[in-house]
N, C-alpha and C positions, 0 to 999 in steps of 0.2 A: 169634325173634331176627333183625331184620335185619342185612343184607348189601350193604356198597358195590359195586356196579360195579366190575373196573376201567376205563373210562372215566370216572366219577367221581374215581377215587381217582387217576389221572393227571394229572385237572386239575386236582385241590388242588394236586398237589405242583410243577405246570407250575405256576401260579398265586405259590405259596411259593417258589419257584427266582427268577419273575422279579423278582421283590418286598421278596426278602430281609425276611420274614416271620416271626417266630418263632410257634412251635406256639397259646402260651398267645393273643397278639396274632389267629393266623386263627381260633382258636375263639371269641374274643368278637364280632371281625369278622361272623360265620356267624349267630349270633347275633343280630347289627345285622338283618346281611338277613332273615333268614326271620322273628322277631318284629315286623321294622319298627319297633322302640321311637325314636321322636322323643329326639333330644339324647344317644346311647349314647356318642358320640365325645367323649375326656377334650377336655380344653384341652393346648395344647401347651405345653412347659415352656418359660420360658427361660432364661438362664445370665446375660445382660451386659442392659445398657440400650439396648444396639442392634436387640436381637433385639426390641424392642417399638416403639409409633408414639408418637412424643413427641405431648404429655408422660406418657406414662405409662412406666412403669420398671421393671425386673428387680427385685420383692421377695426378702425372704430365704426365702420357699418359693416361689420360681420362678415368678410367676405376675406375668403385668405387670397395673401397677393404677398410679392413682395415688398418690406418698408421701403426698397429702394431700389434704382438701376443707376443713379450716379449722384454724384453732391448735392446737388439740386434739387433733390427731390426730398432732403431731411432737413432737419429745423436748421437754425442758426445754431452754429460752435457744434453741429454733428459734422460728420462725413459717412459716405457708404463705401463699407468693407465687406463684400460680399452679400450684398443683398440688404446688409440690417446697417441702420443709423448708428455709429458707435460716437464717444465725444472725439473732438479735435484738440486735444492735447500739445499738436504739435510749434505750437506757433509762439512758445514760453515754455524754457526750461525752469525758469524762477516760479514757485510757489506761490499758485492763487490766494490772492489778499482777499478776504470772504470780511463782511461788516459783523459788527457783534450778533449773537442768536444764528451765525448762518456757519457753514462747513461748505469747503470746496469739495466737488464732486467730480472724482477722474480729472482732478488738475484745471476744468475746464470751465466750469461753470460752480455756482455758489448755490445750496440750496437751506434753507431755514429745517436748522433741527427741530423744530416741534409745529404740531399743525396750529396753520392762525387765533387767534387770539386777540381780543379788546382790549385796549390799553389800560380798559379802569377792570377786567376780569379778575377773578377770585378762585378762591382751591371751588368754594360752592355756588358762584354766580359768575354768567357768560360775560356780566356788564351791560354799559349801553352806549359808552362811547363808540361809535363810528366812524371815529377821524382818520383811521387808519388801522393797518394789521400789525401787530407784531407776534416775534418768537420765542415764547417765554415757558418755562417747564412751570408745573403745579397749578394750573390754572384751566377753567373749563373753555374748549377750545371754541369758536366762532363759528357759528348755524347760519349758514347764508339762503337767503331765498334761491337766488341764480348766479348763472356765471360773472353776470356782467357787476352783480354786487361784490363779488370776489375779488374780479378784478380792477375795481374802482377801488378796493382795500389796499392792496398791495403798490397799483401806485402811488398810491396817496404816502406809503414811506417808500419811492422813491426805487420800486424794482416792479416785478411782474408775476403774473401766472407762471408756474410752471410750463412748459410743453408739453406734449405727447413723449419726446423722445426722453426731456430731461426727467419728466415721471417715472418709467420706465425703468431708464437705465438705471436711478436709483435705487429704485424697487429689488430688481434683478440683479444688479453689479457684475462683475467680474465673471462672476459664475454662472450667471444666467440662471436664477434661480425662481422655485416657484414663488416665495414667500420673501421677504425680505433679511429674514432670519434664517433659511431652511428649503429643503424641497421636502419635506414631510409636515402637513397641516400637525400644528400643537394648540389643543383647544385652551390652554392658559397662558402661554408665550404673547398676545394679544387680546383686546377687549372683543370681543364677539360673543355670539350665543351662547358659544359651551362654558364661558368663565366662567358666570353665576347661575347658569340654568338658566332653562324657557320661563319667562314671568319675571325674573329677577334683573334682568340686562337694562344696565343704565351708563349715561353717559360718563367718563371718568376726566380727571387731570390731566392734558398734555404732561407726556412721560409718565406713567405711572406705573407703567413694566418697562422693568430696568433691562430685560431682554428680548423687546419688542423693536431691535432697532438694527440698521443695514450696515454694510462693513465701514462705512463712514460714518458714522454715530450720526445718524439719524430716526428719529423717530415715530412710532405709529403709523407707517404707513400703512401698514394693513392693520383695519379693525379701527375703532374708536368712532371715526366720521368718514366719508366717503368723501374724495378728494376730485375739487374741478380741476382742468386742465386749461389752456388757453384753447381760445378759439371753439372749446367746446359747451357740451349743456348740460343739462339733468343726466342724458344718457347717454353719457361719454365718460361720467366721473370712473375715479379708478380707487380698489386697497381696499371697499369693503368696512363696517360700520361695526360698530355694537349692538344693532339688533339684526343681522342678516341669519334669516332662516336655514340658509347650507353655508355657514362660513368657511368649508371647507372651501369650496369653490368660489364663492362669491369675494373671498379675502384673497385670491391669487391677486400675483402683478399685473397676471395678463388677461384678466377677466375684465368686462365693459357692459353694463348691462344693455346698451343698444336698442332695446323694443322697448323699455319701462324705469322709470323715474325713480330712483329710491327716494326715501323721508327724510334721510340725515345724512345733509350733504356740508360738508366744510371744504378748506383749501390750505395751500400754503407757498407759501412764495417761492420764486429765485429768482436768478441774475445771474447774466452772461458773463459777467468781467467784475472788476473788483470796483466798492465806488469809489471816486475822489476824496480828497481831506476833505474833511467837512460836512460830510453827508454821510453817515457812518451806519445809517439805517437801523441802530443800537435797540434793544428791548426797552423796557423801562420796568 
């Protein structure tokens, strides 16, 4: 059986003290050196779009790349201009027809001004009806367990989960911005931590900062409820909540939390195209 030194075993731990090192981390480390195996060292994760070299960008499993290398590779009603999914505008010069509660977004697609919502919902109760979602200002917005509750809401009137791209570009607009509102975090411009202080942070009304919204009048995406996306799960949602601990960061467009599930997760709808008479997908 061997036997560490201690002069050995000193300098692990001198080594691990300066380095703030965890156990599992210096054993793979140890590893790295005495096998010499070429390429042991993971990629480093990132969280936002900052943390990578434009144009590439913070994927939903953390790894910068780019959104794109050709059409194909971005949601429906995008295209790829230079790496990034932008909407496809081009295919109708006539003004997107959006159903009542919703706003067209870059011509292209239709997204719901306010985050989901129960049809019997209140200024002080969520409701209990589940028959579907809609998009109604003053009203506390819709607490979903998972995606796929989210998504059985939305089509049930008659549209979808947002996307990735269509979230996004929302979020961001034109400007490519960090905030929906801004590239400078404003702790009262949205519901988050800093509104009412640590301890005080509670859930508010769909719209209830009249300046919490994107150059399309849309609103809350950052702050209030954390927003599912299609196709995705607890930790993929996007925009950031009323109780997140660094809303600075945790409220960007481009933040995903990726390793951990936040508490208060909501949604909200859109659609690609305008609908038919008849199906007018209207609030109540």
């Amino acid at each position: 059986m061997l036997h560490k030194s201690p002069t050995t075993t000193n300098s692990l731990l001198h080594f691990r003290a300066a380095f703030a090192i965890s156990p599992p981390l210096l054993t793979a480390m140890a590893l790295c050196v005495f096998l010499w195996f070429p390429g042991c060292l993971t990629k480093e994760k990132c969280f936002q779009n900052a943390d990578c070299e434009p144009p590439e960008i913070c994927d939903a499993d953390g790894d910068c790349d780019y959104q794109c290398e050709n059409d194909s590779d971005c949601d429906a009603g995008f295209v790829c201009d230079d790496h990034e999914c932008i909407p496809d505008s081009s295919g109708d010069d006539d003004p997107l027809s959006c159903p009542a509660g919703m706003v067209p977004i870059a011509n292209a697609y239709c997204m719901d001004i306010y985050e989901a919502s129960r049809p019997d919902a209140t200024e002080f109760d969520p409701g209990s009806d589940s028959s579907k979602a809609i998009s109604k200002a003053g009203v506390l917005p819709w607490r979903v367990d998972d995606n796929a509750e989210a998504m059985a809401a939305c089509m049930a009137d008659g549209k979808g989960l947002c996307s990735e791209s269509e979230w996004s570009f929302a979020c961001r607009g034109t400007g490519e911005l960090a905030y929906a509102y801004g590239n400078s975090y404003d702790p009262v411009i949205c519901n988050g931590i800093d509104t009412f202080g640590m301890g005080n942070q509670h859930l508010l009304p769909t719209g209830s900062f009249s300046e919490c919204v994107n150059e399309y009048g849309v609103y809350d995406l950052n702050g209030n409820l954390w927003e599912h996306v299609l196709g995705g799960d607890g930790t993929k949602v996007r925009g950031g909540a009323y109780n997140c601990s660094n809303s600075t960061n945790l409220h960007r467009c481009d933040y995903i939390p990726q390793t951990w599930t936040p508490s208060a997760l909501g949604f909200r709808c859109c659609l690609e195209y305008s609908q038919p008479d008849g199906n007018t997908g209207e609030d109540e």
